[in-house]
C-alpha positions as CSV (number, residue, x, y, z in Angstrom):
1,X,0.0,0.0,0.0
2,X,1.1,3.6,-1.0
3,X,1.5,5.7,2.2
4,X,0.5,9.2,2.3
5,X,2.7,11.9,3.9
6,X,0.8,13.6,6.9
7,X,-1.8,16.1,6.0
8,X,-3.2,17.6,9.0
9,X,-6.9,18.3,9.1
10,X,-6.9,22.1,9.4
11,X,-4.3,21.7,5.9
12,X,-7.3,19.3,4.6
13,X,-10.4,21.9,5.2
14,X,-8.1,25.2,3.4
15,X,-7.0,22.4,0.6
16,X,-10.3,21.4,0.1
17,X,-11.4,25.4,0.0
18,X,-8.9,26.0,-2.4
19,X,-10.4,24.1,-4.8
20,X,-14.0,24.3,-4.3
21,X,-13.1,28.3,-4.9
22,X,-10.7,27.7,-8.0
23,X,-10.7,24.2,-9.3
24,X,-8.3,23.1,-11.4
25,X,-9.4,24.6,-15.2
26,X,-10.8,22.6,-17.8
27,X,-10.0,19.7,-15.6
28,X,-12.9,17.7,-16.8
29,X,-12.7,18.0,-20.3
30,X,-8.8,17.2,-20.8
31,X,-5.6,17.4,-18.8
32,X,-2.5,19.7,-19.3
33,X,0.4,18.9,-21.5
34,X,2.0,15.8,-19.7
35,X,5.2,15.7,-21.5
36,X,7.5,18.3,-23.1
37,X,7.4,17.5,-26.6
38,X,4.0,16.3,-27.0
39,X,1.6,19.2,-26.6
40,X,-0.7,17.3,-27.5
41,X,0.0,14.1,-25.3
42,X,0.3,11.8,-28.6
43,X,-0.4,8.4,-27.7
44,X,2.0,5.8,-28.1
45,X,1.2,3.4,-31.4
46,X,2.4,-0.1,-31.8
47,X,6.2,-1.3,-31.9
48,X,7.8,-5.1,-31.4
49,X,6.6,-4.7,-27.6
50,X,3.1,-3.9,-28.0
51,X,0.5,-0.6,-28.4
52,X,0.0,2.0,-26.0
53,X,-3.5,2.6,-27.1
54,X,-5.9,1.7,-24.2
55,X,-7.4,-2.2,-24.5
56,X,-4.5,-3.2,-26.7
57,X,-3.2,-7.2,-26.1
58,X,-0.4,-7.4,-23.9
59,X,2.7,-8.7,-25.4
60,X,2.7,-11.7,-23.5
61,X,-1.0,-12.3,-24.5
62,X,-2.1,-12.4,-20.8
63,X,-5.4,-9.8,-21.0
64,X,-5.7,-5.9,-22.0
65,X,-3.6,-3.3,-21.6
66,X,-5.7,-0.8,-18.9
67,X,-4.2,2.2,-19.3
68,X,-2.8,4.7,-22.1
69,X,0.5,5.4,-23.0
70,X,1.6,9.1,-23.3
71,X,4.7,9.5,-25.7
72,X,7.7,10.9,-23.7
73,X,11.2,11.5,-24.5
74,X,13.9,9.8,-21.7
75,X,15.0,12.6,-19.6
76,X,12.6,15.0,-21.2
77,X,10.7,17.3,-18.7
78,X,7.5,15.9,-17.0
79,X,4.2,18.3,-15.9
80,X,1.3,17.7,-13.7
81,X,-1.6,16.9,-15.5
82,X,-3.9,18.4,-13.1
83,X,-3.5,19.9,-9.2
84,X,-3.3,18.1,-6.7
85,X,-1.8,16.2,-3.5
86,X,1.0,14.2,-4.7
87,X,2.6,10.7,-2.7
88,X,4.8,8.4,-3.5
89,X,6.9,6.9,-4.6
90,X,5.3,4.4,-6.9
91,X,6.6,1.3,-7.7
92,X,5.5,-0.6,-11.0
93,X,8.1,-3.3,-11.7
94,X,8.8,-3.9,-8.3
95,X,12.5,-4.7,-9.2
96,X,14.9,-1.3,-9.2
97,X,15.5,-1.2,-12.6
98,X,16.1,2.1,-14.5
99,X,13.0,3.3,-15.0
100,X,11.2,2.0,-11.5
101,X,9.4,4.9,-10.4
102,X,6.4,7.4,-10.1
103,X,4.4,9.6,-8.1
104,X,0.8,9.8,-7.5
105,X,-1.3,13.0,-8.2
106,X,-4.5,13.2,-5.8
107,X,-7.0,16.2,-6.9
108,X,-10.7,16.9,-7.3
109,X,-12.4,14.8,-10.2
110,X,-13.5,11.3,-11.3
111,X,-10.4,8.9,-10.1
112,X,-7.6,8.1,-12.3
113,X,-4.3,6.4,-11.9
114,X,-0.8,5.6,-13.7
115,X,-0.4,2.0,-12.9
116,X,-2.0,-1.2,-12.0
117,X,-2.6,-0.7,-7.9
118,X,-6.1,-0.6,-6.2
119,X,-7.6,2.8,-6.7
120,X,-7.4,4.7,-3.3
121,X,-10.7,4.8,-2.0
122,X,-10.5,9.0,-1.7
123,X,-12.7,10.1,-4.2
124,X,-11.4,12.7,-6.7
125,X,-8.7,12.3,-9.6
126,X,-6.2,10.4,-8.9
127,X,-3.3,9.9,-10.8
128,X,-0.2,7.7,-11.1
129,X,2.7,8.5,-13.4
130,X,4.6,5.5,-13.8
131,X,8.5,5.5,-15.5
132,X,9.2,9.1,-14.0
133,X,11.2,10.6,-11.7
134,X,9.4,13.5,-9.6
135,X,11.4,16.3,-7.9
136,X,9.8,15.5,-5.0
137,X,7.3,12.7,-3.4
138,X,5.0,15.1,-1.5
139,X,3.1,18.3,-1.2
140,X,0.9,20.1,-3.4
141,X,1.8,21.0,-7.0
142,X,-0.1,22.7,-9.8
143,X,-1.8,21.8,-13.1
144,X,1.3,22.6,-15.4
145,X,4.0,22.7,-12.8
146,X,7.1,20.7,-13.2
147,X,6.7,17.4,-12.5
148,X,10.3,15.4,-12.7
149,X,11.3,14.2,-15.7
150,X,10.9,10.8,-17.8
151,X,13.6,8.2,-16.9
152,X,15.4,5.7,-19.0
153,X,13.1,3.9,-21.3
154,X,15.4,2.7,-23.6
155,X,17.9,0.8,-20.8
156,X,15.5,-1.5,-20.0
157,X,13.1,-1.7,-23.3
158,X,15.5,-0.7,-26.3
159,X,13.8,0.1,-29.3
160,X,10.3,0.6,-27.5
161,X,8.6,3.9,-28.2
162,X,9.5,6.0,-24.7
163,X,6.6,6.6,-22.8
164,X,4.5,7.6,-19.5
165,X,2.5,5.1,-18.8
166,X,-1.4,6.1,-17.7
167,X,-4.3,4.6,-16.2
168,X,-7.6,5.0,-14.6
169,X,-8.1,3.4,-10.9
170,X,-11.6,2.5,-12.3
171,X,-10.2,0.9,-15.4
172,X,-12.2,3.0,-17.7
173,X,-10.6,4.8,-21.1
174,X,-8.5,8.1,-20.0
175,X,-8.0,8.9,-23.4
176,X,-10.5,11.8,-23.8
177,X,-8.8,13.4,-20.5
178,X,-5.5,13.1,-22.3
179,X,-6.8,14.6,-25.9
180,X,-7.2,18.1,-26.3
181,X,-10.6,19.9,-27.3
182,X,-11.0,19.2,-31.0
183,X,-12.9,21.9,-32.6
184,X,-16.1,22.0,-33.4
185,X,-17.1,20.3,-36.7
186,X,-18.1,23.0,-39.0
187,X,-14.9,24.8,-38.8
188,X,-13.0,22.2,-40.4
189,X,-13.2,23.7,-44.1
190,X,-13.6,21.1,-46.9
191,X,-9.7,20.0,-47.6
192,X,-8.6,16.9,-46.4
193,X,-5.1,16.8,-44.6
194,X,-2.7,14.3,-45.8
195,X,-3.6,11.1,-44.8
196,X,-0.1,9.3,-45.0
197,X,3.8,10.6,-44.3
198,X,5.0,9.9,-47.7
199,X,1.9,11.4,-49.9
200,X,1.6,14.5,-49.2
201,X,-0.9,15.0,-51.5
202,X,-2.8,11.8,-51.2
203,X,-1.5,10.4,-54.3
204,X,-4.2,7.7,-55.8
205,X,-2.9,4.2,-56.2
206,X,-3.0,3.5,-60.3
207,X,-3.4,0.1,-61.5
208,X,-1.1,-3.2,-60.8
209,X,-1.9,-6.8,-61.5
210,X,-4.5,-6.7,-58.6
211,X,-6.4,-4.0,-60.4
212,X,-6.6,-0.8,-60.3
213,X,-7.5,2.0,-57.4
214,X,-9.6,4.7,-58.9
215,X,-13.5,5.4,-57.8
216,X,-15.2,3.1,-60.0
217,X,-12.7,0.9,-60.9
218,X,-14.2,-2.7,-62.3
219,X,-13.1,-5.6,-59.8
220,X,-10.6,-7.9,-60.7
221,X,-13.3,-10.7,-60.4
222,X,-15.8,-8.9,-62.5
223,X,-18.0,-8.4,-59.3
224,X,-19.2,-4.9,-59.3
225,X,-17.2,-2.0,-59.2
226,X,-14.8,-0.2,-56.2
227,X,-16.9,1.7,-54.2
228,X,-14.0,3.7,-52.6
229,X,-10.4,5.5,-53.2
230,X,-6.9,3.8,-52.8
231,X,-4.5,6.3,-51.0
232,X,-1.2,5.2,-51.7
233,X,0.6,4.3,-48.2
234,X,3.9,2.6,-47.5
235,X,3.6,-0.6,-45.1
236,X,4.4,0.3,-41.5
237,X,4.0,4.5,-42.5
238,X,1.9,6.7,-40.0
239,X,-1.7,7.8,-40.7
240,X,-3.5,11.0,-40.2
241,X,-7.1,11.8,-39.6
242,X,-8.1,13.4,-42.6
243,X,-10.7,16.1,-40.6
244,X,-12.0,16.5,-37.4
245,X,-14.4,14.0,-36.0
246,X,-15.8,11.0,-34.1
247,X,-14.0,7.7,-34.8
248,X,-15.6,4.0,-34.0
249,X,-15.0,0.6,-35.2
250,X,-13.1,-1.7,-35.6
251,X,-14.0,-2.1,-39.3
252,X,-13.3,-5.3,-40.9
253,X,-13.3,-5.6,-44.8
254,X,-12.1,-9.2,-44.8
255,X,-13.4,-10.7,-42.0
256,X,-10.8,-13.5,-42.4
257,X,-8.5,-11.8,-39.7
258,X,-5.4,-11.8,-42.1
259,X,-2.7,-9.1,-41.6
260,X,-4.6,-6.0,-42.9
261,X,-7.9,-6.7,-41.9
262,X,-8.3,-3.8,-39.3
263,X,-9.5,-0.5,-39.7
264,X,-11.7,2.5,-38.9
265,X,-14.6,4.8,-39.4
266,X,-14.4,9.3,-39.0
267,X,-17.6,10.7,-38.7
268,X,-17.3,14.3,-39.0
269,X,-19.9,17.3,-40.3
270,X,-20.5,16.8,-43.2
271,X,-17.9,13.8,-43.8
272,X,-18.4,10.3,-42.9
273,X,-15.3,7.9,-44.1
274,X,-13.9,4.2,-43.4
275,X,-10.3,4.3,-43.6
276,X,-9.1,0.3,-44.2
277,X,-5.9,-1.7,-44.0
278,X,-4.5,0.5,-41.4
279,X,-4.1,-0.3,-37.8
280,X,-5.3,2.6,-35.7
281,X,-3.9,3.6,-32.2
282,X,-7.7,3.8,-31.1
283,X,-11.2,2.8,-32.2
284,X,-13.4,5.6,-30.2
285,X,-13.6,9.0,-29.2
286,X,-12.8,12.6,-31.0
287,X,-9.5,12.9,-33.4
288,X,-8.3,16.2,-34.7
289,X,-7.5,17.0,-38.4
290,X,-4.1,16.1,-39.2
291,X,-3.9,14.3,-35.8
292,X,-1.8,10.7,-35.7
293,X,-4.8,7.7,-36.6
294,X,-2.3,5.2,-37.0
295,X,-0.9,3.1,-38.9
296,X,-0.3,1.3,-42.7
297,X,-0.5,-2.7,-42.5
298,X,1.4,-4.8,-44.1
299,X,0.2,-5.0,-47.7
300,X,2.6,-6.8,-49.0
301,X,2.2,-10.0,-46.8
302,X,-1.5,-10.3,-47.9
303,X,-0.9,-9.0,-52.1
304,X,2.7,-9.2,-52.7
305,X,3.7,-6.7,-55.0
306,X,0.6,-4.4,-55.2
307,X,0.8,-0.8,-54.4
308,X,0.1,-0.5,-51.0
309,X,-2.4,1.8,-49.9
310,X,-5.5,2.7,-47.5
311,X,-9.2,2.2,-49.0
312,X,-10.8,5.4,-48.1
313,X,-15.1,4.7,-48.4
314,X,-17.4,7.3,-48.1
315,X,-19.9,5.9,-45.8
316,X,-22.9,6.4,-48.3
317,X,-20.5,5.1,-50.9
318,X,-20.3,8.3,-53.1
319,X,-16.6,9.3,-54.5
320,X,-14.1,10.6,-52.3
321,X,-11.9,11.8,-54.8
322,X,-12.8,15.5,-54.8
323,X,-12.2,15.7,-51.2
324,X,-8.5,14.0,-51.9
325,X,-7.8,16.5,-54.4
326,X,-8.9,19.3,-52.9
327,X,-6.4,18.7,-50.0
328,X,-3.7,18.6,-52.2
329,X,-0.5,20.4,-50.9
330,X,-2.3,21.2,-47.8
């Protein structure tokens, strides 16, 4: 059990004041920058030791990953999320190694965590940050105060994509804390950001022995004709939301489970698109234009020596293609 440092109750009755006169802002709808670095506290994607997303397998196959994984540099400069009470410290691995260590943020809120400890029975947020070092274990700290910094990731998991790692005591999605507002739909304009590092101007996929990716394009079995857009993308590249919006899914086009059967659905105003063959770091909640979705699956494995690409589908199956072109050089 996590000991907290002694808080007299005279301490407890202005703390609690404090806050009731000027809670922490914005508190509910996201947190404050986490990391320096990532403004926007970019989730981890996928590399050989798993995904950071929230609900993503664990490595070793042995249930879900809990909590969400906020990019971070090693040794880059850590910030409070929120204010608080912090304890500590917090021990994850439980075996000293390198990056061994965290602190706990108690403020006012729903209950969140960075680890996989009981949630304290306190109510309010309550936050663990796990694989940081904190300048100190105890007292009160600020939303956007120095924090510590992020300790050596790479020592003990080389090649891993450095991170914080997050999660709620109640085991419930932290994701929309950690995402800035998007703004509101209507302000998006009508270009389409880039939808894959590589092709900038989303670049539609010609025709190769496996047919050909234009709007309308006969199949290659002489069933029907394709009802979206290939966007040429590189296996492994990143993908971008191409506007603002809503995502869900999983979408599955294959329903066979092979290595690019994943992807998923933007609904924005005025927009509604399934992006396919890509892997995203997330299948719910709000994603801002140009934000990271994902990304690219590995084509190749499935139709060796196509062009690899995503199928972008309008959801009522009219042509994308105006959309693509509009965006170009954006």
């Amino acid at each position: 059990m996590v000991e907290f440092s002694p808080f007299s109750s005279f301490a407890r009755e202005v703390f609690a004041k404090q806050l009731d006169a000027h809670p922490p802002q914005q508190q509910h709808k996201h947190w404050a920058q986490i990391c320096s670095g990532n403004p926007v506290n970019k989730i981890r994607g996928c590399d050989r030791y798993g995904c950071g997303y929230f609900g993503a397998d664990r490595h070793s196959h042995k249930g879900k990953h809990m909590g969400v994984d906020v990019i971070c540099a090693d040794g880059a400069t850590v910030y409070a999320p929120f204010s608080g009470q912090l304890s500590g410290p917090i021990r994850f691995f439980h075996n000293g190694n390198a990056i061994d260590d965290g602190v706990q943020i108690r403020g006012s809120g729903k209950c969140f965590f960075l680890t996989s400890l009981p949630p304290p029975s306190l109510p309010g947020y309550c936050v663990r940050l796990v694989c940081v070092h904190p300048i100190r274990y105890h007292g009160q700290i600020h939303r956007g105060q120095q924090l510590g910094r992020m300790l050596p990731m790479q020592k003990v998991f080389p090649g891993i994509i450095s991170h914080i790692h997050v999660e709620n005591c109640d085991h419930s999605d932290p994701t929309q804390q950690l995402t800035p507002d998007v703004p509101p739909f209507p302000q998006q304009g009508s270009h389409w950001a880039t939808m894959c590092s590589g092709n900038p101007t989303n670049e539609i996929r010609g025709c190769d022995r496996y047919g050909c990716g234009y709007y309308g394009a006969p199949r290659r079995n002489g069933k029907g004709k394709h009802r979206g857009v290939d966007v040429i993308c590189s296996d492994g590249a990143t993908v971008y939301a191409p506007f603002s919006g809503q995502l869900s899914g999983p979408i599955k086009i294959f329903h066979n489970g092979n290595a690019i059967d994943d992807g998923v659905q933007i609904r924005g105003s005025g927009f509604c698109v399934k992006l396919l063959c890509i892997h995203p770091i997330r299948y719910n909640g709000r994603i801002s234009k140009g934000q990271v979705l994902g990304k690219m699956l590995p084509m190749q494995r499935v139709f060796p020596g196509i062009t690899s690409h995503i199928h972008v589908e309008n959801c009522d199956h009219s042509d994308p293609t105006s959309n693509l072109e509009r965006g170009k050089g954006q």
